[in-house]
C-alpha positions as CSV (number, residue, x, y, z in Angstrom):
1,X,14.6,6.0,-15.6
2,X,16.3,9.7,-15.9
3,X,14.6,12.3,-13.7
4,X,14.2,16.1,-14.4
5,X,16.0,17.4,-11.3
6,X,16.9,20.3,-13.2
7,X,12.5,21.2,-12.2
8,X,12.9,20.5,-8.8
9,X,10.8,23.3,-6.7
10,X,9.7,25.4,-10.1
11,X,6.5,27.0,-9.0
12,X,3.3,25.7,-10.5
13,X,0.2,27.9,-12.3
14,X,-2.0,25.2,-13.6
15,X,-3.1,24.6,-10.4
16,X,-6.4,26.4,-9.6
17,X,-5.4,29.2,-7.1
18,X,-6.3,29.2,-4.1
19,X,-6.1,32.4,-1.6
20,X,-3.3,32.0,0.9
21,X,-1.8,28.0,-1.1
22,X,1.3,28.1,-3.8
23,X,2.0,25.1,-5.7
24,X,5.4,23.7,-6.6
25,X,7.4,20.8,-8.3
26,X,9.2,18.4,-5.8
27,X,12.6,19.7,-4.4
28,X,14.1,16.1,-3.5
29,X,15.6,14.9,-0.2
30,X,14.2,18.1,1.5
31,X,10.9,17.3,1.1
32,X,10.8,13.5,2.5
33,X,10.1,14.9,5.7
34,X,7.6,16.9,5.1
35,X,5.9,13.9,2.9
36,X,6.0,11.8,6.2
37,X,5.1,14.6,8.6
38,X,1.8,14.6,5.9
39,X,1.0,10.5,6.0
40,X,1.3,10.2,9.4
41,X,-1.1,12.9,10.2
42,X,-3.5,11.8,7.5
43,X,-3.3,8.4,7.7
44,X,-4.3,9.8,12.4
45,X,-7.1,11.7,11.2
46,X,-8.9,8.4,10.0
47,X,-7.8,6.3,12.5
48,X,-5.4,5.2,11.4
49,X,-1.5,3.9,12.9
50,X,0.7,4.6,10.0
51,X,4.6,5.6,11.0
52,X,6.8,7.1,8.2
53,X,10.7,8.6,8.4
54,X,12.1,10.8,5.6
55,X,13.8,7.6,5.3
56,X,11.3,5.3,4.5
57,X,10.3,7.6,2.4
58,X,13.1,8.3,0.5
59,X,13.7,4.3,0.6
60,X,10.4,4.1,-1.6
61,X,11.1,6.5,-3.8
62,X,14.4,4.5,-5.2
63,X,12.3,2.2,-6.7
64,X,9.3,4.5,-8.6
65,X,8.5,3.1,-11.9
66,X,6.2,4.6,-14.4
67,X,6.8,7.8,-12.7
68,X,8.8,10.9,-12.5
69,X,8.4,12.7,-9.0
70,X,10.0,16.1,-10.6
71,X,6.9,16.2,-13.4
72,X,4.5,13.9,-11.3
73,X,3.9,15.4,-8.0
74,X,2.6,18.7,-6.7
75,X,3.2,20.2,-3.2
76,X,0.9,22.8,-1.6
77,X,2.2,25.6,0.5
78,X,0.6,27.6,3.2
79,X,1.5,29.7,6.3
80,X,5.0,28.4,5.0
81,X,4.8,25.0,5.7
82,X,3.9,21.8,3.5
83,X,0.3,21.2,3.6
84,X,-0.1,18.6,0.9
85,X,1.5,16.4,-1.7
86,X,0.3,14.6,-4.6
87,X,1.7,11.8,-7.1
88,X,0.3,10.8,-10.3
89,X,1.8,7.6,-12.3
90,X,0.7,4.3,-14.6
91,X,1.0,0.6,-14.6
92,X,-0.3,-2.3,-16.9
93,X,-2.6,-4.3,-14.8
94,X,-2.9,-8.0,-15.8
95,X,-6.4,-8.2,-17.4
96,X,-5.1,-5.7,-20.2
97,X,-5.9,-2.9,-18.7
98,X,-3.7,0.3,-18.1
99,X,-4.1,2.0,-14.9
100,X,-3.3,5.8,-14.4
101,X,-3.0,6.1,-10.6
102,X,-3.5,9.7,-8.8
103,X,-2.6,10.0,-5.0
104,X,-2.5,12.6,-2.4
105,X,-2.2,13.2,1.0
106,X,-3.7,16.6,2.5
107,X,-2.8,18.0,6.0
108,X,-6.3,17.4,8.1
109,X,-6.2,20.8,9.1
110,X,-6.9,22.3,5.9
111,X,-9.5,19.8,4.1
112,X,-12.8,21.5,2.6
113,X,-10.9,24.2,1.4
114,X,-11.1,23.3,-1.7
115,X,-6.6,22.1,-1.9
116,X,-7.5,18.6,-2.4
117,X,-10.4,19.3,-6.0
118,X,-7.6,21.9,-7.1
119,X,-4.5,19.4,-7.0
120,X,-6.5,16.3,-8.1
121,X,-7.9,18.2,-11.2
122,X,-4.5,19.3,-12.3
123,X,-3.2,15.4,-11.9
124,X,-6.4,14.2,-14.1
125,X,-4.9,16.5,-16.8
126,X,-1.6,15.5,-16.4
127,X,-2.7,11.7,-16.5
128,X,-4.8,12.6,-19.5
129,X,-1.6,14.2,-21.1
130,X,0.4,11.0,-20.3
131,X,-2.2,8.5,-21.6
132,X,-2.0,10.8,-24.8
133,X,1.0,9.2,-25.6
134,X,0.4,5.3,-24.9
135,X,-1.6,3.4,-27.4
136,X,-5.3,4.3,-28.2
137,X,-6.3,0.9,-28.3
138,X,-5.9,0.2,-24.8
139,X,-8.3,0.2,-22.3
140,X,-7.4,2.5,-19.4
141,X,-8.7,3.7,-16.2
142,X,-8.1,6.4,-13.5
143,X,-7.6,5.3,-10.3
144,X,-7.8,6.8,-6.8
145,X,-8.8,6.2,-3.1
146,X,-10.2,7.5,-0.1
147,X,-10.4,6.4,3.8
148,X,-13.6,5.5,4.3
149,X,-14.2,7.9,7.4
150,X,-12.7,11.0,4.9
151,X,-15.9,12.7,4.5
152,X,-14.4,15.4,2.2
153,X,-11.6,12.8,0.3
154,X,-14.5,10.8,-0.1
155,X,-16.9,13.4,-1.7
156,X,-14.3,14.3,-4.4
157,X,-14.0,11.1,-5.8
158,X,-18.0,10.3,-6.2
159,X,-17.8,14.7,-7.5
160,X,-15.2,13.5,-10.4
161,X,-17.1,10.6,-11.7
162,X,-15.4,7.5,-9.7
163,X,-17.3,4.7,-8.4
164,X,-16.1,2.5,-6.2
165,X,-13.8,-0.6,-7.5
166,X,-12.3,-2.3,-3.6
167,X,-12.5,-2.0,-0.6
168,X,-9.1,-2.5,1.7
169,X,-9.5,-2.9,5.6
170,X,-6.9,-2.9,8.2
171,X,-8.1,-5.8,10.5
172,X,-6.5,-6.4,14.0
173,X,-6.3,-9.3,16.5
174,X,-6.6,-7.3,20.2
175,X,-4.7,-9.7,22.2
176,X,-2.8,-13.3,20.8
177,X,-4.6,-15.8,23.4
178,X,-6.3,-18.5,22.4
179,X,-5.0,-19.2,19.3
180,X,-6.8,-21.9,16.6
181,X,-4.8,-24.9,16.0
182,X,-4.5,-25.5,12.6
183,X,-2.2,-28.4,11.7
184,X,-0.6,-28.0,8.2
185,X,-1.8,-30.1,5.1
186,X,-0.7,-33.4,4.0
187,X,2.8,-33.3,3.0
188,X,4.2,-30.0,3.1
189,X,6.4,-28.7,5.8
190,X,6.7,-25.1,7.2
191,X,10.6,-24.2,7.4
192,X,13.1,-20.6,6.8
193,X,14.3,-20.2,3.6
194,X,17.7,-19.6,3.4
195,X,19.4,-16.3,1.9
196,X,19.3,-17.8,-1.9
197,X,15.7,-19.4,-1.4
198,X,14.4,-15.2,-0.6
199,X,14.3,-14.7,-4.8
200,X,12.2,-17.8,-4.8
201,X,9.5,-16.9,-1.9
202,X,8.7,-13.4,-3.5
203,X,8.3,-15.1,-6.5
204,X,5.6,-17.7,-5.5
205,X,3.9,-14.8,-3.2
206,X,4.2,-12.8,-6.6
207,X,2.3,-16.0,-8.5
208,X,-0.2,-16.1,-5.7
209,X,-1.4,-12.7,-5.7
210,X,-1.7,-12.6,-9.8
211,X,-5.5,-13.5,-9.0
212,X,-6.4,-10.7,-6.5
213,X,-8.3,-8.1,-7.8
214,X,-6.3,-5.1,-10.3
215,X,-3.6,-7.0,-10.1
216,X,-0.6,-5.6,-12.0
217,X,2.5,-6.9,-13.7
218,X,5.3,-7.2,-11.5
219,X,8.6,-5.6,-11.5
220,X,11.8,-5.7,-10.6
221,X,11.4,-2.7,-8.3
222,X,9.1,-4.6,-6.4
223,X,11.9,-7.5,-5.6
224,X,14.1,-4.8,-5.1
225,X,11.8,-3.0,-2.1
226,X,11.4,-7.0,-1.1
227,X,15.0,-7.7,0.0
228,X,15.4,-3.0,1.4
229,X,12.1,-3.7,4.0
230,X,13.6,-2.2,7.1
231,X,11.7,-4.9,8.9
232,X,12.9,-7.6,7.2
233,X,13.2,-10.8,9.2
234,X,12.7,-13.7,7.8
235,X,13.1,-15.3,11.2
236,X,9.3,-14.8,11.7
237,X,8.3,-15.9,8.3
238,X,6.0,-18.6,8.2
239,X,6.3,-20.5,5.0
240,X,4.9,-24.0,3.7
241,X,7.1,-25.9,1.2
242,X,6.1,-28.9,-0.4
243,X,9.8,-30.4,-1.4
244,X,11.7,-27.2,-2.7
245,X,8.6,-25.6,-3.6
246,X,7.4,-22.9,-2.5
247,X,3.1,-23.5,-1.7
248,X,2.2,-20.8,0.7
249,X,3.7,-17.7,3.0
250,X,2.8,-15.8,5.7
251,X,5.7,-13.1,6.0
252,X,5.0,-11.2,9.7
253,X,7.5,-8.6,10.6
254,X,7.5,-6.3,13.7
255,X,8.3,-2.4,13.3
256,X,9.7,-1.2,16.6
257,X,9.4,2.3,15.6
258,X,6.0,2.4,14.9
259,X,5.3,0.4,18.3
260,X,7.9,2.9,20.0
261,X,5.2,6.0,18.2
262,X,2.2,4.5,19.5
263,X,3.3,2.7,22.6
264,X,2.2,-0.9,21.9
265,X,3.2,-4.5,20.7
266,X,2.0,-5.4,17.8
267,X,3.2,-7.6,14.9
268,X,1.9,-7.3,11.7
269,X,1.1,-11.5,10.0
270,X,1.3,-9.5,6.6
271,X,1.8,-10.9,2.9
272,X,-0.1,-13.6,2.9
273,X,-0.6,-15.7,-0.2
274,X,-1.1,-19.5,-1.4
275,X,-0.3,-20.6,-4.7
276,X,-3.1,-22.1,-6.9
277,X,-2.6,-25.6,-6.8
278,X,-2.4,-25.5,-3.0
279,X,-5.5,-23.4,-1.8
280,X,-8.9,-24.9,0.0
281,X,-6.3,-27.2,1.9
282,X,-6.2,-25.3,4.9
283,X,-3.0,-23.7,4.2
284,X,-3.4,-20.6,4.6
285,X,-5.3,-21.3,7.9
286,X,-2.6,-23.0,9.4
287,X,0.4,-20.7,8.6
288,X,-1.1,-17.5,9.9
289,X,-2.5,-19.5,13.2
290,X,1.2,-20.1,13.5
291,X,2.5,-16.6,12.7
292,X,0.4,-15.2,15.7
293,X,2.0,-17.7,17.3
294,X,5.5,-16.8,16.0
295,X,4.7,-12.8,17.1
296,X,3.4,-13.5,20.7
297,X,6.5,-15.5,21.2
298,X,8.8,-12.6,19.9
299,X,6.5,-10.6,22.9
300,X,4.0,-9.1,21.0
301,X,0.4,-8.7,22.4
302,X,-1.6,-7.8,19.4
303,X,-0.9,-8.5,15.5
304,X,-2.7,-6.9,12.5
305,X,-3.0,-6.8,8.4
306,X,-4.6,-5.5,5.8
307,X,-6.9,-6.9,3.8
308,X,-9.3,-6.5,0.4
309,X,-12.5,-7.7,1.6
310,X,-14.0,-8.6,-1.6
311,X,-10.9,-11.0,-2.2
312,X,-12.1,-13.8,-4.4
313,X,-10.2,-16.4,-2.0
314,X,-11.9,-15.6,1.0
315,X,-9.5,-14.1,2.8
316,X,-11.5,-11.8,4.3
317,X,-13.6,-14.1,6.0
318,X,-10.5,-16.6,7.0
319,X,-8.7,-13.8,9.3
320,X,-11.9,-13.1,10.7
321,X,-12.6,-16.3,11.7
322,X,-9.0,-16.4,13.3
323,X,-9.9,-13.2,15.6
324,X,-9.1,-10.1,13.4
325,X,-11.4,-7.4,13.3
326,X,-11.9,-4.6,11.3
327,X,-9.9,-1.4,13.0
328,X,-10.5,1.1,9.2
329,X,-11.2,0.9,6.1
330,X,-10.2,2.9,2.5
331,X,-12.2,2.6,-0.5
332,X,-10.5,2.5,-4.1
333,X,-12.0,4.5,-6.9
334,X,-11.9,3.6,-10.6
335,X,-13.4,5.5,-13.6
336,X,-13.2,5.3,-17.3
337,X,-10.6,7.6,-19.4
């Protein structure tokens, strides 16, 4: 999609004011710092281990759909620095229901002054504005979220009306002893795909997840950030094939950055899905038993994932019978529009 540079930084008013806080448009690559400076000190203040570059975040950003950051975000300024940043965009969701999403991230040091109701009311208009113009006959939803241990983030959402739709929880295995043997089912092997069998695993992981929960339809984009991950190795995939299909994955990765930030060893046994046909095997079971596996032998001491705990397969209570246990947890938001 074409963006509107030609708004980048334009000064805001229909943001409530706010003594002391401006409001502006994006500016662009400048402000990817800033935007990471602002996750990684959120994402601290509720215990959390997230590690961002301008980088990564400019890596994300080449692939926005349904969005454009020039008319869809506001930054808030004070004491001449970047205090927070919001994004507002759509997607069709796969039980026909079109989801207006509205995100921000607010420096810790200035929550409960009343930044994080002014910039969220100003996206609910803008997202009202946008829906305007799709079909009326569609169902659609605001969506937002919340850690769980944000007090104030928390408050605003049940203050505007949401209720709470998911919970997601970061679970962690402390240490990579002991681990279950789970031998793999009947018939299917666990092997690397090869560069031209990649297209072919993010589309059975794509299958798999169609069941979870607000699932949406998939796009391109998403291949596209697939194959750009920074910590792409496929080396410590785990994935079951049954002939040249494709049942299950576990795709683990290790970030050395954000182990290098917070002075640990941890791999992450992420993305893990099991097609339909091959679930209540034991599959999944068995390739993340051996994906802790695969990450204590690349010298890891700890691994983690996240997880929605009301996930209809039970996934919830499979890592926890593994080991993992809950280190935080954020709460998504819905409401009618």
């Amino acid at each position: 999609m074409t963006f509107r540079t030609d708004l980048a930084g334009e000064p805001l008013d229909n943001v409530a004011p706010i003594d002391g806080v401006g409001y502006r448009r994006f500016r662009g690559d400048e402000d990817y710092g800033e935007m990471a400076r602002l996750l990684m000190a959120t994402s601290r203040a509720d215990g959390g281990y997230r590690y961002e570059t301008a980088e990564r975040v400019a890596k994300g950003y080449e692939t926005l759909y349904n969005c454009d950051p020039y008319e869809d975000m506001i930054f808030a300024e004070a004491d001449g620095k970047v205090v927070a940043y919001s994004r507002v965009f759509w997607e069709n969701q796969l039980d026909g229901t079109r989801s207006y999403g509205a995100f921000g991230w607010l420096d810790p040091d200035f929550r409960t002054r009343g930044i994080g109701t002014a910039m969220y009311e100003a996206n609910e208009a803008r997202l009202r504005s946008i829906a305007a113009t799709h079909p009326a006959d569609l169902p659609k939803k605001i969506m937002t979220y919340s850690a769980a241990t944000d007090v104030s983030g928390v408050r605003l959402c049940e203050k505007h009306g949401f209720t709470p739709d998911m919970y997601l929880a970061d679970m962690v295995r402390p240490n990579l002893e002991d681990i279950p043997d789970a031998p793999m089912p009947e018939g299917l092997v666990v092997r690397t795909p090869t560069a031209d069998e990649y297209r072919k695993v993010w589309e059975a992981e794509v299958e798999a997840f169609r069941d979870h929960h607000g699932a949406s339809e998939p796009q391109e984009s998403w291949f596209e950030e697939f194959m750009a991950d920074p910590n792409f190795d496929p080396t410590l995939w785990r994935i079951g094939w049954d002939g040249d299909e494709v049942a299950g994955c576990v795709r683990s990765f290790i970030d050395k950055e954000q182990n290098e930030e917070f002075g640990r060893l941890r791999g992450w046994t992420e993305d893990i899905s099991t097609r339909r046909k091959y679930r209540q095997r034991g599959l999944a079971r068995s390739l993340l038993c051996q994906s802790l596996e695969a990450v204590r032998d690349a010298g890891m001491q700890e691994a983690a994932l996240s997880v929605h705990t009301d996930s209809p397969m039970g996934a919830y209570r499979l890592y926890e019978s593994v080991g993992f246990e809950i280190e935080r947890r954020d709460i998504f938001y819905t409401k009618p529009m």
